[in-house]
Residue, then its C-alpha position, 0 to 999 in steps of 0.5 A: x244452789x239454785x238449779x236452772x233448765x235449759x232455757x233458763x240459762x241466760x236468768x242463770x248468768x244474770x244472778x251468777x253475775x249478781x250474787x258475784x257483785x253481792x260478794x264483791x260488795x263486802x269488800x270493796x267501799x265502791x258502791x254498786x246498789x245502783x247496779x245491782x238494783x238494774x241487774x235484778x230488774x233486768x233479770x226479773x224482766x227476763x224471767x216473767x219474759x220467758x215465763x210469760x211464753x212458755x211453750x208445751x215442751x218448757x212447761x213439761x220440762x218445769x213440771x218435772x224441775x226437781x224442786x218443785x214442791x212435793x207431798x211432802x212439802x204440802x204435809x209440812x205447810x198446807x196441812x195441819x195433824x197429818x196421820x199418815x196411815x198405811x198399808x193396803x191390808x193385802x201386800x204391801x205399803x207403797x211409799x209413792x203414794x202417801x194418805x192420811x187425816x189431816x186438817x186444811x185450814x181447820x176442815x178435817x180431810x183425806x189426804x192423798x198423793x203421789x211423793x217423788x222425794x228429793x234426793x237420790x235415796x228418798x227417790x229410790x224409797x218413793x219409786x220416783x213417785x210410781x205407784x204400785x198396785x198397792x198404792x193405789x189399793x191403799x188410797x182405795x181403803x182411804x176413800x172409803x175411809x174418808x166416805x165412812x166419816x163423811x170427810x172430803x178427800x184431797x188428791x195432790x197428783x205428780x206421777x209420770x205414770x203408774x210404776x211399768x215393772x213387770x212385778x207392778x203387772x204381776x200383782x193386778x196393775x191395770x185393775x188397781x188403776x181402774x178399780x180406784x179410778x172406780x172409787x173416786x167416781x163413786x165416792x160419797x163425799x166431796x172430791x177436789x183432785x190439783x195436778x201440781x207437777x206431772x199427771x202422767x197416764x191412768x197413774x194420775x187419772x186414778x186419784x184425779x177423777x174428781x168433781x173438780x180438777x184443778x192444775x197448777x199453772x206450769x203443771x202438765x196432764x196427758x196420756x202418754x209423756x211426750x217421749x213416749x208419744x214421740x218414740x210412737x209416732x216418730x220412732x224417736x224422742x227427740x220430736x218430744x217439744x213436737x208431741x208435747x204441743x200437739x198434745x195439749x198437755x198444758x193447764x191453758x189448753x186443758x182448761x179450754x177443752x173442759x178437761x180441769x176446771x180451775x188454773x191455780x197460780x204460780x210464782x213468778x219462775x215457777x212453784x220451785x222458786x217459791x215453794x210456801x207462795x205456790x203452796x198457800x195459792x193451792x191451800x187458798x184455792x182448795x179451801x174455796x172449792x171445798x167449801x163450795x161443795x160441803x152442802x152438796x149431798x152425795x147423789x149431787x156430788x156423784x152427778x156433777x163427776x158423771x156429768x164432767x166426764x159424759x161432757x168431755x166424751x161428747 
């Protein structure tokens, strides 16, 4: 069953409405097509209605919808020969944070990104898609992997932050943070990041600081969440839509200020409507920007990251 947010509800009473009359149907000889038919158009307007003026607090809220596709769903249908590999050869292997040879659409790649999982026990298991200090050492140790065998790395990012606990700060949180930050700048290979849900503070900077930035269309990217902005300015989350909106979290609005360099569309009602379409968008785009860059050597590709962010500071 599909599960709706807020400001979806009254799309939600319209196909409550429709697959009741889809069920009556079987067992009543009146034909109800005609109604059918004009309940779905109209539930269909007033979805591309709602979607169509989204505000930063309703994109953030679709970024977070729980069945938005995950790292994993991208392994299942925008990568063949996944190998997954891990462990950061120190601690630990952080499952919130997933890596591996894999193959897009017969290009060999690195593979990276965040998992929040999709049940109860598998959020638990992925940590809500928090990484650790050794996630982000092992997606170190695949950089420079993929950069030993000249292979373009791929980061798929939906974090609503680094994991905050204390043990995460015990083990060298903010170094791991910057020293894979550092990785990515330095990478001798081609490097496309796509925000696809949250991209929520350093968490997300850490495996986006790319030579290209792409961002899903309902996806969101900032500093800080809105809560967390609001509880600062506010003293109180209830101001989130407020911070959300001043913040300039959405792909529209950071695409203008040159802070992601492509906007990859979206289904109609969001990628979690239709996950295969939201995907094979993000595959098709990938393959286009890795192509562009696989002619590029890897003193260009280091100069077109420093340029990208020097251009963002001045």
């Amino acid at each position: 069953m599909r599960s709706f947010l807020e400001f979806e509800k009254p799309v939600a009473q319209l196909e409550t409405r429709i697959a009741e009359l889809r069920d009556a149907a079987g067992d009543d000889e009146v034909d109800i097509s005609d109604e059918l038919e004009r309940l779905e158009a109209k539930s269909a307007d007033m979805l591309a209605s709602l979607y169509g003026s989204l505000t930063p607090w309703q994109k953030t809220q679709v970024a977070r919808h729980p069945e938005r596709p995950h790292f994993a769903d991208f392994v299942e249908h925008m990568f063949d020969e996944f190998l997954p590999l891990g462990g950061d050869r120190a601690f630990a292997d952080d499952q919130a944070i997933i890596g591996g040879f894999a193959m897009l659409d017969g290009r060999r790649v690195m593979a990276i990104g965040h998992e929040k999982g999709n049940d109860t026990q598998s959020r638990i298991r992925h940590n809500f898609g928090m990484g650790k200090p050794e996630g982000y050492r092992k997606a170190i140790r695949l950089m420079e992997l993929a950069g030993r065998f000249g292979l373009p790395v791929v980061t798929l990012v939906d974090t609503s932050g680094a994991f905050p606990g204390i043990e995460a700060e015990e083990r060298g949180q903010a170094e791991a943070i910057a020293r894979a930050t550092e990785a990515c700048l330095g990478l001798p290979v081609p490097m496309v990041a796509a925000i696809v849900g949250e991209g929520g503070s350093g968490g997300a900077v850490a495996l986006a600081s790319a030579e290209r930035v792409l961002m899903f269309e309902h996806a969101v990217y900032s500093v800080i969440s809105p809560e967390g902005c609001a509880s600062i300015l506010w003293r109180t989350a209830d101001n989130a839509s407020d911070a959300a909106a001043a913040m300039k979290v959405t792909a529209q609005d950071l695409k203008r200020l040159g802070v992601i360099d492509r906007i990859v569309p979206e289904p109609m009602g969001g990628a979690h409507r239709d996950k295969p379409a939201a995907i094979a968008s993000l595959k098709a785009a990938l393959v286009e920007e890795i192509d562009a860059l696989r002619a590029k050597d890897a003193d260009t590709i280091r100069k077109m990251r420093e340029d990208r962010f020097l251009q963002m500071a001045g």
